[in-house]
VOGU-3710 file (C-alpha; in Angstrom, 3 decimals, decimal comma):
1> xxxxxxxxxx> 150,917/86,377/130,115  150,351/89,843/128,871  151,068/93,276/130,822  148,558/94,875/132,679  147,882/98,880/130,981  148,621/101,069/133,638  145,454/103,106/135,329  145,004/105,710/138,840  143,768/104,065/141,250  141,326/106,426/142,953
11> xxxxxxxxxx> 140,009/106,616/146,423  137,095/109,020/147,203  136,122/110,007/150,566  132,522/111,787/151,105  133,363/112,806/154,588  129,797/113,970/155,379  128,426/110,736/154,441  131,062/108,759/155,996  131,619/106,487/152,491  134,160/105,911/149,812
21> xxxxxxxxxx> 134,594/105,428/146,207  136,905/103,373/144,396  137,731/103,884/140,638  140,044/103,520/138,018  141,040/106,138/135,641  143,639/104,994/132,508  145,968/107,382/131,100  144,174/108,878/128,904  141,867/109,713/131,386  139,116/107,479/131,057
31> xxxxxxxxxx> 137,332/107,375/134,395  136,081/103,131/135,602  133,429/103,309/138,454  133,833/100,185/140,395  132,509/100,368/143,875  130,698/102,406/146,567  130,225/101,567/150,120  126,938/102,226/151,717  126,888/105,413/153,607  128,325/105,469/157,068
41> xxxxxxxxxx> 130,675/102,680/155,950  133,465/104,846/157,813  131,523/105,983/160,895  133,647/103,418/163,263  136,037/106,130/163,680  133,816/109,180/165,195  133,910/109,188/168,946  136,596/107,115/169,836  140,366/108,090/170,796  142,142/109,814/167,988
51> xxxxxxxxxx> 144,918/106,692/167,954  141,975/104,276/167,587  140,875/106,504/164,810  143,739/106,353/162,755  144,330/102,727/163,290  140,666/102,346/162,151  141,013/104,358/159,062  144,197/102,768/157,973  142,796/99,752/158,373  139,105/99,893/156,272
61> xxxxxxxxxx> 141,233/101,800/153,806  143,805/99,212/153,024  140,784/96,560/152,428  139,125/99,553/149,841  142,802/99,527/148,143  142,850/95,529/148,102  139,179/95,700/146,799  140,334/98,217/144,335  143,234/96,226/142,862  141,450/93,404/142,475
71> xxxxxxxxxx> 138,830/95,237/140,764  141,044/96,340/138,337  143,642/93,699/137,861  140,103/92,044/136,193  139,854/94,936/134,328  143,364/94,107/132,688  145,297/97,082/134,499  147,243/97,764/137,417  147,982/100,785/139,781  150,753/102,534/138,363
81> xxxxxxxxxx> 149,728/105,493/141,495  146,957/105,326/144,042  145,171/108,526/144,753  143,423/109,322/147,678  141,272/112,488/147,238  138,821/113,705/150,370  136,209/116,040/150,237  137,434/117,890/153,307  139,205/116,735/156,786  137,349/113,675/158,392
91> xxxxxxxxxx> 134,517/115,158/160,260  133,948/115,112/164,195  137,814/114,582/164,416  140,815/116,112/165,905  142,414/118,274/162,388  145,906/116,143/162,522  143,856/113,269/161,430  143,811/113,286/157,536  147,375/114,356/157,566  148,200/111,251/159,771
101> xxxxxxxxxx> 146,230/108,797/157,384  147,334/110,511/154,649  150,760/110,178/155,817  150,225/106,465/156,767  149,492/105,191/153,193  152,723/107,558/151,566  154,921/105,788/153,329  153,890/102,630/153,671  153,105/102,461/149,802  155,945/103,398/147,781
111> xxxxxxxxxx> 155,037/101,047/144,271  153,249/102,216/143,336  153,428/105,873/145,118  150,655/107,119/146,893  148,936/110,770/146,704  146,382/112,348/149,408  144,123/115,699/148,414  141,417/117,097/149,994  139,081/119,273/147,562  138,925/122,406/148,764
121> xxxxxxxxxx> 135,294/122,967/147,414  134,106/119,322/147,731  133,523/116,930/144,947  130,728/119,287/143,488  132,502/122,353/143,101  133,584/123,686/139,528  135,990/121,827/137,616  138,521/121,316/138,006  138,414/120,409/141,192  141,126/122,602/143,464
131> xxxxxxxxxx> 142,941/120,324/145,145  144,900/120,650/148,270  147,876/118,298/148,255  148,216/116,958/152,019  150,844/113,730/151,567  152,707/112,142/148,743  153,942/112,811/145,347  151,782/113,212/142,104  154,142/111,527/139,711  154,675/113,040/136,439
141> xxxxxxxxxx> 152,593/113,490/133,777  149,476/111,843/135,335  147,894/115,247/136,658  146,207/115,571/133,221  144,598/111,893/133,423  143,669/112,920/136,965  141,981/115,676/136,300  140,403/114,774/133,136  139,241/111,267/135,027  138,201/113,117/138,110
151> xxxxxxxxxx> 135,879/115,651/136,561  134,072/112,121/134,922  134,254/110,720/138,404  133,063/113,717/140,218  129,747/113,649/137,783  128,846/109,929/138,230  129,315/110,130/142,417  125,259/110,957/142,450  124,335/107,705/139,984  124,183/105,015/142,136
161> xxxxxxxxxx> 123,855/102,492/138,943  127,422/103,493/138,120  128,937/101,506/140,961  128,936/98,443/142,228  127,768/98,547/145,801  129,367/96,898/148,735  127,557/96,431/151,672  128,308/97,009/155,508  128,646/94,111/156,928  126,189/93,284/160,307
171> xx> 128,013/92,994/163,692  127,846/89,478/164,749
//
């Protein structure tokens, strides 16, 4: 069996649109679209208690990490750091909830390490995107791929053919 190539595996939150992202981006910065819930996807969480919330959160985001591996273990690479980037605190929410999600997935994912921004400006500011760390470690020497890859990302969030999309499933 051959190794895997090692890749950044992404996690994009549109907060006003309540949906996330999942990519890949390899080291030299290449960016890999892969898939896109439908919008709303993460509504679940507004209006109910703020412990609810987080439990919620943690919980849809660990499947969009599981979807995300798989998607690129196919792809012949692995996670060698999974980066969570926001467009801005989770809306209609108490402000201590992205740093408690964020805080979640640092420590209970330590290989490979976890990362949490928000973008100060949103996804369609100027590149490069200012980031504002809020959990984790960047390890070293991937900020270039990251912000190389994210730029790529950043322009193919508003082509819907880019990404494969996974529906919301109907309540039984």
């Amino acid at each position: 069996m051959t190794d895997k190539d090692p890749a950044l595996l992404m996690v994009l939150i549109e907060t006003a649109t309540l949906r996330w992202y999942v990519a890949g981006i390899d080291l030299t910065g290449r960016p890999a679209p892969l898939l896109v819930s439908e919008p709303g996807n993460l509504s679940p969480y507004v209006g109910i208690p703020f412990d609810d919330q987080v439990s919620f959160l943690r919980h849809r985001l660990s499947g969009v990490l599981q979807r995300g591996c798989d998607r690129l273990w196919a792809r012949r690479q692995k996670p060698c750091q999974i980066v969570f980037v926001a467009d801005g605190p989770f809306v209609e929410a108490d402000a201590a909830l992205t740093p408690r999600v964020a805080e979640h997935f640092v420590e209970w994912l330590t290989n490979p390490p976890v990362v949490f921004f928000c973008a100060d400006r949103g996804f369609a500011g100027p590149m490069p995107l200012s980031l504002n760390r809020v959990a984790g470690e960047m390890e070293a020497g991937l900020q270039d791929s990251l912000e190389i890859g994210l730029a790529a990302l950043s322009n193919l969030l508003g082509q819907p053919d880019a990404w494969e999309l996974v529906p919301t499933r109907a309540k039984a």
